[in-house]
C-alpha positions in Angstrom: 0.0 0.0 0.0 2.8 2.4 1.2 4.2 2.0 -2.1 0.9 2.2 -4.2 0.6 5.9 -2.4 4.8 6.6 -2.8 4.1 6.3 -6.6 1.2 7.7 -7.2 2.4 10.9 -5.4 5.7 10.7 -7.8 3.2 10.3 -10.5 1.1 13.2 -9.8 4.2 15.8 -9.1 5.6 14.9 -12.3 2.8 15.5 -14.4 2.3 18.6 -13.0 5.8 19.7 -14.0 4.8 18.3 -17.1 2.3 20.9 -17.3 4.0 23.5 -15.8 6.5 23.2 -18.3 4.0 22.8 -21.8 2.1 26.0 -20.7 5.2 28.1 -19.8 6.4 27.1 -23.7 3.3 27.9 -25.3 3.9 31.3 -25.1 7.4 31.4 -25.2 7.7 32.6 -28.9 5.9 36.1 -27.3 8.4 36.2 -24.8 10.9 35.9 -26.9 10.2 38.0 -30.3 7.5 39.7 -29.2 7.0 43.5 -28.6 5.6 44.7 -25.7 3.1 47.3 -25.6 0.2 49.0 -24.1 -3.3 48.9 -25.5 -6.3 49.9 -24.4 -9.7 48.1 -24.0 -12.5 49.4 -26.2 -15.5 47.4 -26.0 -16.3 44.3 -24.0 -19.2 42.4 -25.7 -21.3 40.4 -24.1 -23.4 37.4 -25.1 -25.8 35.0 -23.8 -27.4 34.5 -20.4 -27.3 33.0 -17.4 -24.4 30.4 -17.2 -24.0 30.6 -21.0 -22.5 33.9 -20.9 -19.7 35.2 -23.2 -17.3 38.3 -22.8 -15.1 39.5 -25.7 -12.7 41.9 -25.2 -11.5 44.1 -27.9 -8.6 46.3 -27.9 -6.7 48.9 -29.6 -3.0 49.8 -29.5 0.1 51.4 -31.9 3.0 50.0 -33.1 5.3 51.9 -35.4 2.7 54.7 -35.7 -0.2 52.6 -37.1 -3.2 51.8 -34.9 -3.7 48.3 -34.7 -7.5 46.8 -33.5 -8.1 43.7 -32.4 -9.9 41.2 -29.9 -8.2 40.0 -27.2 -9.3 36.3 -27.1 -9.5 36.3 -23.2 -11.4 37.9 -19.9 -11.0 38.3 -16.9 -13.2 40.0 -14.0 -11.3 42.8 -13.2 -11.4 44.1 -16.8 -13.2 47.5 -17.6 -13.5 49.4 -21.1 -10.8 52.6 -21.6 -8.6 50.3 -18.8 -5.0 50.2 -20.1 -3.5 46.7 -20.3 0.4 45.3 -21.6 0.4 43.1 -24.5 3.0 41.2 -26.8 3.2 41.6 -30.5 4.7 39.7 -32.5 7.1 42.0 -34.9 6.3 40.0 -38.3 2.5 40.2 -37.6 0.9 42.9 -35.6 -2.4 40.9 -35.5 -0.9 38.0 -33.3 -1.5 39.4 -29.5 -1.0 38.0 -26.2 -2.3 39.5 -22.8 1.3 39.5 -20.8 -0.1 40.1 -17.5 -1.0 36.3 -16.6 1.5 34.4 -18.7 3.5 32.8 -16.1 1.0 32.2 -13.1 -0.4 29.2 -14.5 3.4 27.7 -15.0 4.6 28.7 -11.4 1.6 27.8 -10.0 1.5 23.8 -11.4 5.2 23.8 -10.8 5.2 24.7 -6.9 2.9 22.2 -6.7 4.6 19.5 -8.7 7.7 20.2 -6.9 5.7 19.6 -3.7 4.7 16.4 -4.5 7.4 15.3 -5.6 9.6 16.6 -2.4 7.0 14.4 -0.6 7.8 11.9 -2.3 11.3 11.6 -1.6 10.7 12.6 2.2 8.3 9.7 2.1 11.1 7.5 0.7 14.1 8.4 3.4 11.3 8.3 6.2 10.9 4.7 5.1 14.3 3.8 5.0 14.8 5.4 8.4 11.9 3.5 10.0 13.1 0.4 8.5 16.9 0.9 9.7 15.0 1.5 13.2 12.8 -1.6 13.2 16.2 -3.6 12.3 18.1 -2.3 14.9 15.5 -3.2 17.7 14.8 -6.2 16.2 18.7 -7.0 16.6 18.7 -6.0 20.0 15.6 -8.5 20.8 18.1 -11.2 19.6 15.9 -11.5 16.2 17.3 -11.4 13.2 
């Protein structure tokens, strides 16, 4: 059983580094190449009702002296229209945006956790040994062996 959970806990840290890892590259070519800039948010549309409801968020911002409009392809609450916000642009085509602010919570966020679990893991593993080296020792000192 101890080794069931030992493993499974391994299992789980790792896959969250996994993750950790893929989302911190997707967005690594904007890091990279891309141009940050400030543009603001013109309009958010809403659609639908109830628990089927939509936000897009379109935004408008200048690169090289030419303003550039587009939609922003994410929300979040705190959001307002005329709000200034920091994207990335990429320099060979000023349509392809990326809202900088969030880009690396997600990626710290499954990789503190990963590295938990997998730190448990290994204090799981050297508490094991130590109990084991303990139960040996008493057990020699019983006269078993």
């Amino acid at each position: 059983m101890h080794k069931i959970y030992v493993t499974a806990l391994a299992l789980i840290g790792a896959i969250l580094v996994y993750f950790a890892f893929h989302f911190y590259n997707l967005n690594r070519e904007f890091r990279i190449y891309g141009i940050e800039t400030e543009a603001i948010i013109t309009r958010i549309e809403v659609t639908g009702s109830g628990e089927n409801i939509s936000r897009r968020v379109y935004i408008e911002y200048i690169i090289n002296g030419q303003i550039y409009q587009n939609s922003l392809g994410m929300y979040h609450s705190g959001m307002r229209e005329g709000q200034n916000i920091v994207i990335r642009v990429m320099p060979d085509n000023h349509l392809r945006i990326h809202y900088a602010r969030f880009e690396n919570l997600l990626p710290a966020i499954l990789g503190s956790f990963g590295v938990f679990f997998i730190a448990g893991t290994f204090l799981q593993i050297v508490l094991g040994v130590i109990a084991n080296e303990r139960r040996k020792r008493v057990g020699n000192k019983n006269g078993k062996r």
